[in-house]
SESE-168255 format. One record per residue (C-alpha): residue in one letter; x, y, z. Coordinates in steps of 0.001 Angstrom, whole numbers, always signed. Layout:
// SESE-168255
<rec "A", <X, Y, Z>>
...
END
This chain:
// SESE-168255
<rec "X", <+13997, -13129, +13466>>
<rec "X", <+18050, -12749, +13164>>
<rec "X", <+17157, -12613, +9184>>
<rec "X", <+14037, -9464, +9993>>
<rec "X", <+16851, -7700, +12077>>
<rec "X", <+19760, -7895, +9660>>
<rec "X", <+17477, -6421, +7098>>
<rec "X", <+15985, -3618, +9223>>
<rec "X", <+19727, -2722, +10397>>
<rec "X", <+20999, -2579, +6752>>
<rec "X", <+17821, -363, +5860>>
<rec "X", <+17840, +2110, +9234>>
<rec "X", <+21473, +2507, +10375>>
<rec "X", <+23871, +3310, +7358>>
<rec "X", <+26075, +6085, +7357>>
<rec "X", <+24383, +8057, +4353>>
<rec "X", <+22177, +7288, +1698>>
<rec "X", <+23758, +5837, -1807>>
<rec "X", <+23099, +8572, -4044>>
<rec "X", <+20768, +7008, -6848>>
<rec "X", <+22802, +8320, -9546>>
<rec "X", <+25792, +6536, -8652>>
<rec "X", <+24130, +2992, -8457>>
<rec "X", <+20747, +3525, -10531>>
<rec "X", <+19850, +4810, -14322>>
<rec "X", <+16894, +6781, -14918>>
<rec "X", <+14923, +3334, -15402>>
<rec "X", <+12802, +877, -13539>>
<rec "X", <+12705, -2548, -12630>>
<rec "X", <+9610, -4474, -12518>>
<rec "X", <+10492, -7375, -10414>>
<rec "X", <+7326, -10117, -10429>>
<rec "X", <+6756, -12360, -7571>>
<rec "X", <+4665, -15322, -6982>>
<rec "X", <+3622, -15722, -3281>>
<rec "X", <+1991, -19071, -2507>>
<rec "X", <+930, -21614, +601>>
<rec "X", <-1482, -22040, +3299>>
<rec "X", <-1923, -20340, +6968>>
<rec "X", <+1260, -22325, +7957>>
<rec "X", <+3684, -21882, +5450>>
<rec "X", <+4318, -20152, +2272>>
<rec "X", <+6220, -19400, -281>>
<rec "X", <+8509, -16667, -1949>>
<rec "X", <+8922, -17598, -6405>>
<rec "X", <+10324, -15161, -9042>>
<rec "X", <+8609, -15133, -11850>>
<rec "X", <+9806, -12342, -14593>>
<rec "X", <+12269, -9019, -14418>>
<rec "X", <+11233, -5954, -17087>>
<rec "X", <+12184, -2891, -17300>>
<rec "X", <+10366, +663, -18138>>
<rec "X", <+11768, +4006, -18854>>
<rec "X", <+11538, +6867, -15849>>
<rec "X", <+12206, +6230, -12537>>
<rec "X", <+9588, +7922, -10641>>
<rec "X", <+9897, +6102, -7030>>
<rec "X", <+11590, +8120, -4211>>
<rec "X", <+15100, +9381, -5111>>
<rec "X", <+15807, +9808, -903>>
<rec "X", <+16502, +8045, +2432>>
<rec "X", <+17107, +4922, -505>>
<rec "X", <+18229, +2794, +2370>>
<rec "X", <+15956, +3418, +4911>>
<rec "X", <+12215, +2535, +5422>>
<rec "X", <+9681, +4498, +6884>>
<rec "X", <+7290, +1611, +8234>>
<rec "X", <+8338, -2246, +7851>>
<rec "X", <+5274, -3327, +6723>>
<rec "X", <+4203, -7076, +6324>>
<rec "X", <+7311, -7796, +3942>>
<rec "X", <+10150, -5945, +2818>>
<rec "X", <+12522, -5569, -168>>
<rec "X", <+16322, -4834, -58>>
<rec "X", <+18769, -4540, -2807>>
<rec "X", <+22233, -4574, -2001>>
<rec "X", <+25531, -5372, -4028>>
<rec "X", <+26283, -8596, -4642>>
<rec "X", <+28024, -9688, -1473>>
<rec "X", <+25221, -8232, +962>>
<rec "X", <+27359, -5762, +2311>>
<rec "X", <+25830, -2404, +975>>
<rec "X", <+22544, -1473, +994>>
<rec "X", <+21426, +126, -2216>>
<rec "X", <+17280, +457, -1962>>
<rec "X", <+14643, -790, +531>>
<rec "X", <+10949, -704, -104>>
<rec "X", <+8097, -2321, +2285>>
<rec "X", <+4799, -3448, +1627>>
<rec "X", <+1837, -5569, +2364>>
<rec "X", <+266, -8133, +526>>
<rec "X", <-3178, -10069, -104>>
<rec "X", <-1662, -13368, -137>>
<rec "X", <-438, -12741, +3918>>
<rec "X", <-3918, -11159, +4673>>
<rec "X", <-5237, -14335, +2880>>
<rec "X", <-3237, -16675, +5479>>
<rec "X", <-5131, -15039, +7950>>
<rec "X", <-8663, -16905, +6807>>
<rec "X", <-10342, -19929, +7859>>
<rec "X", <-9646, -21348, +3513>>
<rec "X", <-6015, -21033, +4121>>
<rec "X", <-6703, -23973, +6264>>
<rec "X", <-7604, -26488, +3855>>
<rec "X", <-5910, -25605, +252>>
<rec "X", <-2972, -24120, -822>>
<rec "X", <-3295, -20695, -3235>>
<rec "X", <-1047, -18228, -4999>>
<rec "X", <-1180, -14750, -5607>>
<rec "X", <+618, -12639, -8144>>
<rec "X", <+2429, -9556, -7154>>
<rec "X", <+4580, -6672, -8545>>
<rec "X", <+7156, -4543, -6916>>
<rec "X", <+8877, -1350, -8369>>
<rec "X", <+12462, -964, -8494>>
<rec "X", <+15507, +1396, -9503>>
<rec "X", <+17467, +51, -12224>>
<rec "X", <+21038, -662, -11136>>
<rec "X", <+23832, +83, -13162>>
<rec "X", <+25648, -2884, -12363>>
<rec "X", <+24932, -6535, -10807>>
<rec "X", <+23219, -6414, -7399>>
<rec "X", <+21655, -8727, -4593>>
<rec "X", <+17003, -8940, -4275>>
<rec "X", <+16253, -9793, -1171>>
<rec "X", <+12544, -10040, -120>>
<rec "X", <+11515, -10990, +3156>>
<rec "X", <+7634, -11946, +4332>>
<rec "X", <+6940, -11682, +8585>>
<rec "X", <+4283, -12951, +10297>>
<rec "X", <+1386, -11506, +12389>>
<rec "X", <+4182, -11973, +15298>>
<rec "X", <+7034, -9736, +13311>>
<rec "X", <+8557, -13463, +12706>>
<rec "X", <+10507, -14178, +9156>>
<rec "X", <+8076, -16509, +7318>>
<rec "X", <+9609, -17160, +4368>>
<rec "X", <+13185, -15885, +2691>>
<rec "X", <+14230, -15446, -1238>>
<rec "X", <+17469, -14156, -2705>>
<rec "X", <+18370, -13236, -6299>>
<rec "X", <+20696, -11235, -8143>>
<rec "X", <+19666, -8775, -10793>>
<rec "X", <+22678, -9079, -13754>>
<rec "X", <+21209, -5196, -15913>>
<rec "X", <+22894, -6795, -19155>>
<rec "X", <+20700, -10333, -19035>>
<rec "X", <+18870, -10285, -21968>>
<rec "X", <+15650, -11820, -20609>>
<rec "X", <+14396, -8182, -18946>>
<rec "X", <+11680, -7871, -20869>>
<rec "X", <+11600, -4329, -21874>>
<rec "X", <+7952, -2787, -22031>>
<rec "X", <+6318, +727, -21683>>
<rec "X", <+8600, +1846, -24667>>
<rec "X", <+5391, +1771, -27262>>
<rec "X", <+2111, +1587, -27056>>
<rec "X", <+1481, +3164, -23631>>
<rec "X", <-1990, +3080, -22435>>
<rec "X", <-3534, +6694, -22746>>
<rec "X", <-2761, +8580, -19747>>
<rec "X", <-2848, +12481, -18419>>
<rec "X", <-1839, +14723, -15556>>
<rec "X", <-5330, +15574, -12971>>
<rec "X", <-3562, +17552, -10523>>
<rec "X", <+557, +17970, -10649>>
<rec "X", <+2455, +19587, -8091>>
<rec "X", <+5870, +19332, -9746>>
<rec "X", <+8056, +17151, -11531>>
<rec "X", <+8180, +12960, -11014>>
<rec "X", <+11501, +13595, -9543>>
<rec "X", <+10160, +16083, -6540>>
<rec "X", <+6803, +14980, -5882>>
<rec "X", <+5261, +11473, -5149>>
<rec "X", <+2985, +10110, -8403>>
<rec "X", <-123, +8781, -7663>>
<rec "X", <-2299, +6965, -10708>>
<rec "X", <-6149, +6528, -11017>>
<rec "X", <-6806, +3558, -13296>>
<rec "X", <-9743, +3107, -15308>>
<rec "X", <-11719, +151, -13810>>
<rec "X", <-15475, -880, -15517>>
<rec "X", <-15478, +1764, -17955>>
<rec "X", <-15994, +1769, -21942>>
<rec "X", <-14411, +3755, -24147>>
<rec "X", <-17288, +5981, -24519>>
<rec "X", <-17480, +6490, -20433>>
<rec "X", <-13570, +8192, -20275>>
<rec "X", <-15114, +11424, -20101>>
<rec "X", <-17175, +10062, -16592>>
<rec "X", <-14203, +8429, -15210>>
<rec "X", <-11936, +11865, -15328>>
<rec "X", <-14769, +13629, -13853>>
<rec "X", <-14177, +10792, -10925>>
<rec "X", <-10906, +10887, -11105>>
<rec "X", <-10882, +14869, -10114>>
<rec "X", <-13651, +13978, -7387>>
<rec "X", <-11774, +11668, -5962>>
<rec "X", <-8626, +14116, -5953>>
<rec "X", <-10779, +16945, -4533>>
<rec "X", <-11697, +14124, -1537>>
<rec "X", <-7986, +13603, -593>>
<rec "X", <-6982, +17250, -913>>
<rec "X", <-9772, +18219, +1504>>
<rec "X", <-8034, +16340, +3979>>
<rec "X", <-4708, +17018, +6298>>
<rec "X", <-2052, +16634, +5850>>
<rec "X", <-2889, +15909, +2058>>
<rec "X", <-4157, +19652, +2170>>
<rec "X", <-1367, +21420, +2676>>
<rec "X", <+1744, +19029, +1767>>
<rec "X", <-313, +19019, -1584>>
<rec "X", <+2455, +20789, -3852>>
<rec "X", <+4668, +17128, -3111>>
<rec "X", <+1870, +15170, -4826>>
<rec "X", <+969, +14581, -8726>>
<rec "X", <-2183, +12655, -9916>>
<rec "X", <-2208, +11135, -13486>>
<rec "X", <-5824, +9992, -14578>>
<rec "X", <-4880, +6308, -16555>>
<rec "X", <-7385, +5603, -19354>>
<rec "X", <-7672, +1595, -19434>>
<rec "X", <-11006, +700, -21524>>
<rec "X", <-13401, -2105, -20142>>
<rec "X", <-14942, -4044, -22912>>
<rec "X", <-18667, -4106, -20405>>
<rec "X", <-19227, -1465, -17660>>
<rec "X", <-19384, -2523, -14516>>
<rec "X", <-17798, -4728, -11610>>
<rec "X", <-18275, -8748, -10931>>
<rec "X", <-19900, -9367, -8561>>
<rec "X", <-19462, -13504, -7857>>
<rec "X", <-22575, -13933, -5213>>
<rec "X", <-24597, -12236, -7714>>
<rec "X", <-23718, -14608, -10213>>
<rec "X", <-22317, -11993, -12416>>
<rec "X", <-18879, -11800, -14130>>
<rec "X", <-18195, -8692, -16136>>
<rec "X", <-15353, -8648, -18586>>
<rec "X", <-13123, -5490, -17138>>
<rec "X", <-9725, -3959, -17747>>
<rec "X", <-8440, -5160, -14062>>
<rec "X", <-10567, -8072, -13651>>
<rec "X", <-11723, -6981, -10048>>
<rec "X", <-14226, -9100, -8376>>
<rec "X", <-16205, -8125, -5074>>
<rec "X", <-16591, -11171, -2659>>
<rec "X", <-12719, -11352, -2020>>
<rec "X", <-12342, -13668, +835>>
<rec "X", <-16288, -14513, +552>>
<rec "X", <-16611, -10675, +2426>>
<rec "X", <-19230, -9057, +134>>
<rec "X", <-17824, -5282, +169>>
<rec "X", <-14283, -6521, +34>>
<rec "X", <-13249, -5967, -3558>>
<rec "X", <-9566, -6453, -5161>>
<rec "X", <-7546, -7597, -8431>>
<rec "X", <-6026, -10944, -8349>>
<rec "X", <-4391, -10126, -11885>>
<rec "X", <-1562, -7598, -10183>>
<rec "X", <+683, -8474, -13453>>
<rec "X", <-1672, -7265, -15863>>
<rec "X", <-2594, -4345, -14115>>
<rec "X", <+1517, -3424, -14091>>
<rec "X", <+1579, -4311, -17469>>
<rec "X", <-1406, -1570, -18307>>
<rec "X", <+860, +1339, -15987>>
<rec "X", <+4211, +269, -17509>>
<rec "X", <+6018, +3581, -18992>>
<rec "X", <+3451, +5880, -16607>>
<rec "X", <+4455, +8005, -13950>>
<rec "X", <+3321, +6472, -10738>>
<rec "X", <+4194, +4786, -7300>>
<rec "X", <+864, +4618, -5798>>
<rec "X", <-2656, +3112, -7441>>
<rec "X", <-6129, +4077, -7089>>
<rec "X", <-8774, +1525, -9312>>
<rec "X", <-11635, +3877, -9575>>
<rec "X", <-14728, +1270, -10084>>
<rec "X", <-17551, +1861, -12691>>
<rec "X", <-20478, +1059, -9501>>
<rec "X", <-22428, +2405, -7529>>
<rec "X", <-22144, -601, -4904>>
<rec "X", <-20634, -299, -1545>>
<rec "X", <-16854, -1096, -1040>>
<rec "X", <-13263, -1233, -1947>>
<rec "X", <-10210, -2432, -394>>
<rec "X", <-6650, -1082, +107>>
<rec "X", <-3018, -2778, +254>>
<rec "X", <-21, -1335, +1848>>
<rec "X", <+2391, +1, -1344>>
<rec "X", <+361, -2207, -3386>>
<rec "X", <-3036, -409, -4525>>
<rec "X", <-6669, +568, -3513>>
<rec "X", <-10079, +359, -4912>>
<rec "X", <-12746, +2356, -4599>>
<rec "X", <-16199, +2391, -5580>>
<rec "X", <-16768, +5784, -8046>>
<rec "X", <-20458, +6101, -7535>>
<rec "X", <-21150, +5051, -4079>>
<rec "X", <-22515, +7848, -2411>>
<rec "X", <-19667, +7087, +310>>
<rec "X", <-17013, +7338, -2874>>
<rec "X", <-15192, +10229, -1054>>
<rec "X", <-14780, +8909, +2642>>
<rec "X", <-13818, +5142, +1225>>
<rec "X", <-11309, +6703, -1171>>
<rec "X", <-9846, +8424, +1294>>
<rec "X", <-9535, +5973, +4212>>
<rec "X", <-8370, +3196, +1791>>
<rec "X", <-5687, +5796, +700>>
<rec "X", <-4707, +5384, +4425>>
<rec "X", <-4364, +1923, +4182>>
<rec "X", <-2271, +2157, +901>>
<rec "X", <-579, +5053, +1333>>
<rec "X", <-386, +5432, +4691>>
<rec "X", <-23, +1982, +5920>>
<rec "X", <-2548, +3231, +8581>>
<rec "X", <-4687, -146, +10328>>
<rec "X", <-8229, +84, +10310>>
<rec "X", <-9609, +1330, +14170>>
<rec "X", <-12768, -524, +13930>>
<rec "X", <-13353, -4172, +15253>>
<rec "X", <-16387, -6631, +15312>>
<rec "X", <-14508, -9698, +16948>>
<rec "X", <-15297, -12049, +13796>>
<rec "X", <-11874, -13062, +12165>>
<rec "X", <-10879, -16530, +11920>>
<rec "X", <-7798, -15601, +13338>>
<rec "X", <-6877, -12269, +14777>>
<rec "X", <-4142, -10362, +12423>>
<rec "X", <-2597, -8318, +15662>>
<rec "X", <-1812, -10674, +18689>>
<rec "X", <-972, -9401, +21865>>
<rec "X", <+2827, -10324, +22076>>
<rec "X", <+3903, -8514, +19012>>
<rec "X", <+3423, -4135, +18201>>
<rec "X", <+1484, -4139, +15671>>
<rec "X", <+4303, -1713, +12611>>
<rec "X", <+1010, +432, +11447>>
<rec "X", <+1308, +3459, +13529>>
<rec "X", <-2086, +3782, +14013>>
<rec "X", <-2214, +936, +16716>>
<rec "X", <-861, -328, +19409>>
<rec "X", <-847, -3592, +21949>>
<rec "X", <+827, -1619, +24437>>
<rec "X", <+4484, -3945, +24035>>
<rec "X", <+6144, -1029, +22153>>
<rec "X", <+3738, +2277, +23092>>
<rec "X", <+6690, +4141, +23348>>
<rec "X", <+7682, +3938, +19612>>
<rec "X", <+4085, +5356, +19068>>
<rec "X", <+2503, +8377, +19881>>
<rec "X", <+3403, +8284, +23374>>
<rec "X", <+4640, +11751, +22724>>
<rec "X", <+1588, +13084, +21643>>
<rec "X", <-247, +12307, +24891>>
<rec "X", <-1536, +14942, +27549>>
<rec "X", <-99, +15349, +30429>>
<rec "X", <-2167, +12560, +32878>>
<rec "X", <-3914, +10900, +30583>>
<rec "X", <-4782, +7599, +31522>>
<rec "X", <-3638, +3867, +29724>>
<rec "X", <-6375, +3063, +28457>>
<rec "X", <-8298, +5991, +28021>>
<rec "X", <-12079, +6042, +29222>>
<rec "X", <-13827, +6773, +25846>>
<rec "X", <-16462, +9794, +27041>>
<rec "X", <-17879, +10973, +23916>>
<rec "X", <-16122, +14381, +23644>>
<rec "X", <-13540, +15562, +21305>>
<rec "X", <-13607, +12375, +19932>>
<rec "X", <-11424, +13686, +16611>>
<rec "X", <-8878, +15656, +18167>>
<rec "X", <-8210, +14438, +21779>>
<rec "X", <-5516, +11688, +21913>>
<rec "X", <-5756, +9040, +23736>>
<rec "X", <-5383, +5338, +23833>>
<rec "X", <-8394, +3719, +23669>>
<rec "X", <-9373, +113, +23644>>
<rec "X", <-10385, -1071, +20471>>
<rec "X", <-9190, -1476, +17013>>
<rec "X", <-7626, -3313, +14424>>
<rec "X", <-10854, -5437, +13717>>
<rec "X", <-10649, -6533, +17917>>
<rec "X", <-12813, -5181, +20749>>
<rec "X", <-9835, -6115, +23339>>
<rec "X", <-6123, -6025, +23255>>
<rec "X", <-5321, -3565, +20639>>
<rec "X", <-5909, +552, +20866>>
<rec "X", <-6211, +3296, +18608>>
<rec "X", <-5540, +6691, +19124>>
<rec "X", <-8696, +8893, +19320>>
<rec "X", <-12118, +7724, +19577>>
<rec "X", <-13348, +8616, +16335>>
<rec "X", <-11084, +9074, +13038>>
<rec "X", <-11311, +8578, +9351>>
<rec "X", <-9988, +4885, +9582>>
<rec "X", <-12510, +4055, +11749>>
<rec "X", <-16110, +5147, +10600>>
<rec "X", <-16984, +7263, +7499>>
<rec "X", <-18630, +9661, +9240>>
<rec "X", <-15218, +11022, +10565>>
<rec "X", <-14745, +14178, +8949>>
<rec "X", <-10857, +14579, +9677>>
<rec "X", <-7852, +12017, +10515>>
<rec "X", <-6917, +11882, +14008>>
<rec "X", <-3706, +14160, +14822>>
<rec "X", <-1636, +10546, +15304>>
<rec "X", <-2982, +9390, +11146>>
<rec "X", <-2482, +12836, +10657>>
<rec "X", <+1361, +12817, +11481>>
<rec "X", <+2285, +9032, +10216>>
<rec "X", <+1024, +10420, +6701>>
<rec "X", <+2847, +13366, +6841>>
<rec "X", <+5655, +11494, +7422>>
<rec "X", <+5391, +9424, +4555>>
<rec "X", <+5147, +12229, +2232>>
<rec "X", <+8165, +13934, +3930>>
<rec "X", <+10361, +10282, +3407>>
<rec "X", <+9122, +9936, -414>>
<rec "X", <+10340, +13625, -1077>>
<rec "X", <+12994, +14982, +1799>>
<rec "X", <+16294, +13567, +2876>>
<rec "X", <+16216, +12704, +6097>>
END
């Protein structure tokens, strides 16, 4: 815990940002990670540093973070003194921990983080918590910019690539990539049709709607070699450009990428901080990753609804407000606040949406059926449990896909993401 704080105080309470261009070049720095264990412990490994041209990650609030996430990232110089950058995320691997097979083996899981490229030597250090906001597991580096094993990439060859929607430059707005999932080279025509349905789905909702000016989509043309998605309880392995597989965790909807590095290595040189893998399928389901990416399934008839609530997840970091009291273990316990802003065990309401309560309303709040989108509340229920945890309204976009609107507390933690990736604050 002493390690959590520290980190959260050097990211939240320095005097002013460091201005990027006095510790960062116009570059990034892929930093690969290898996160491995069981439900008990685990384990932080680096694997390889590159580095890309363009630096299109946030050029504000540098050393503060919005929402802590399940892990977080800070760079500092090489004494620990001064914060440089901090970046959050979540991860499959800690979701993974979380299952009844992270009882009896050990697994690893690749992942990728974005980073600005320092102009001098600098201190990595990436933290994991647990589902009780406890330090799991610890790794420090330093980052020399003159070692000559940062693989340089996205210099040549970039995969093919072009604006959908763009609101500004990379340095203004926040870049958000669709990537080519299941689809031959003869099917790039379908999957920028997608790509601008999909776009339409997100800009039809708030606060997406009208902070829409801050956001650019690039449409990222990775060929499959067969169309399709695997599809493991099927029997059915289909050779794709992200490898995707549904049955992740032996869920049948739940559908992700174990091969993170390759699909970094496929982006490297593009503009983007956020991911979308649109999926050449008409089968039900996706999944979505804090800051790490989001599928969706292109030709579900649901396509626009998913898309848009896993955006939540990935974008957003909003939790999911439905429950069915089946998890092996439960991923929000009852002595720690849940850090999606979405939900709440009631330890640290206040840091909420406390504020965005009617006068009188009761804790809980008797669900009674009307005004279920826009009246908040806090009502028992969410975050995959029936008891203990509490959403905000009765009905919203992260909780069935009938919703037609987020609720106004989803509504406001997304706007507030956009206004910390492009406003000093």
């Amino acid at each position: 815990m002493k390690h959590l704080l520290l980190t959260l105080l050097l990211c939240s309470t320095l005097p002013l940002m460091a201005q990027f261009d006095e510790h960062f070049t116009d570059r990034t720095l892929r930093v690969n990670y290898i996160f491995s264990g069981d439900n008990r412990h685990q384990q932080i490994h680096l694997s390889e540093l590159l580095q890309s041209p363009g630096w299109y990650g946030r050029r504000v609030n540098l050393t503060r973070l919005q929402l802590k996430g399940n892990g977080q990232i800070v760079m500092t110089d090489t004494l620990g003194r001064d914060t440089l950058y901090c970046h959050s995320f979540s991860s499959l691997f800690q979701e993974w921990q979380t299952t009844e097979e992270a009882t009896r083996v050990n697994k690893a899981f690749e992942n990728s983080f974005l980073l600005p490229f320092p102009k001098e030597k600098c201190k990595v250090t990436i933290t994991l918590t647990d589902t009780h906001n406890k330090v799991s597991s610890r790794l420090e580096h330093v980052v020399d910019p003159s070692d000559i094993l940062i693989r340089r990439t996205g210099e040549r060859g970039v995969t093919p690539w072009r604006y959908i929607r763009q609101g500004g430059s990379s340095e203004e707005c926040i870049d958000i990539a669709f990537v080519a999932e299941g689809y031959r080279e003869e099917e790039m025509e379908l999957f920028y049709r997608d790509c601008e349905r999909a776009v339409e789905a997100i800009l039809s909702h708030e606060p997406f709607k009208s902070e829409q000016g801050r956001l650019n989509f690039v449409a990222v043309a990775c060929p499959s070699e067969e169309s399709g998605v695997s599809v493991p309880r099927e029997g059915l392995w289909v050779n794709t450009a992200l490898g995707s597989h549904y049955d992740t965790f032996y869920t049948a909807r739940y559908n992700t990428i174990s091969g993170v590095f390759h699909l970094y290595d496929l982006l490297s040189g593009i503009p983007f901080e956020h991911i979308i893998a649109l999926v050449n399928t008409e089968r039900y389901g996706g999944g979505g990753i804090y800051n790490s990416y989001l599928l969706a399934s292109a030709h579900h008839e649901t396509m626009a609804p998913v898309t848009v609530h896993e955006f939540g997840h990935s974008f957003g970091g909003l939790g999911d407000e439905y429950f069915y009291d089946d998890q092996f273990e439960t991923q929000y316990p009852t002595d720690a606040e849940p850090w999606e802003p979405n939900l709440t065990t009631l330890v640290d309401f206040q840091s909420k949406w406390q504020d965005m309560l009617p006068e009188g309303t009761p804790v809980p709040t008797p669900a009674d059926g009307e005004d279920v989108y826009t009246r908040v509340g806090v009502y028992e229920g969410g975050g995959y449990q029936s008891k203990g945890v509490y959403r905000p309204a009765q009905e919203c976009r992260m909780k069935i896909n009938e919703a037609p609107v987020f609720c106004p507390v989803c509504e406001r933690a997304i706007r507030r993401v956009i206004r910390y990736y492009t406003e000093e604050q």
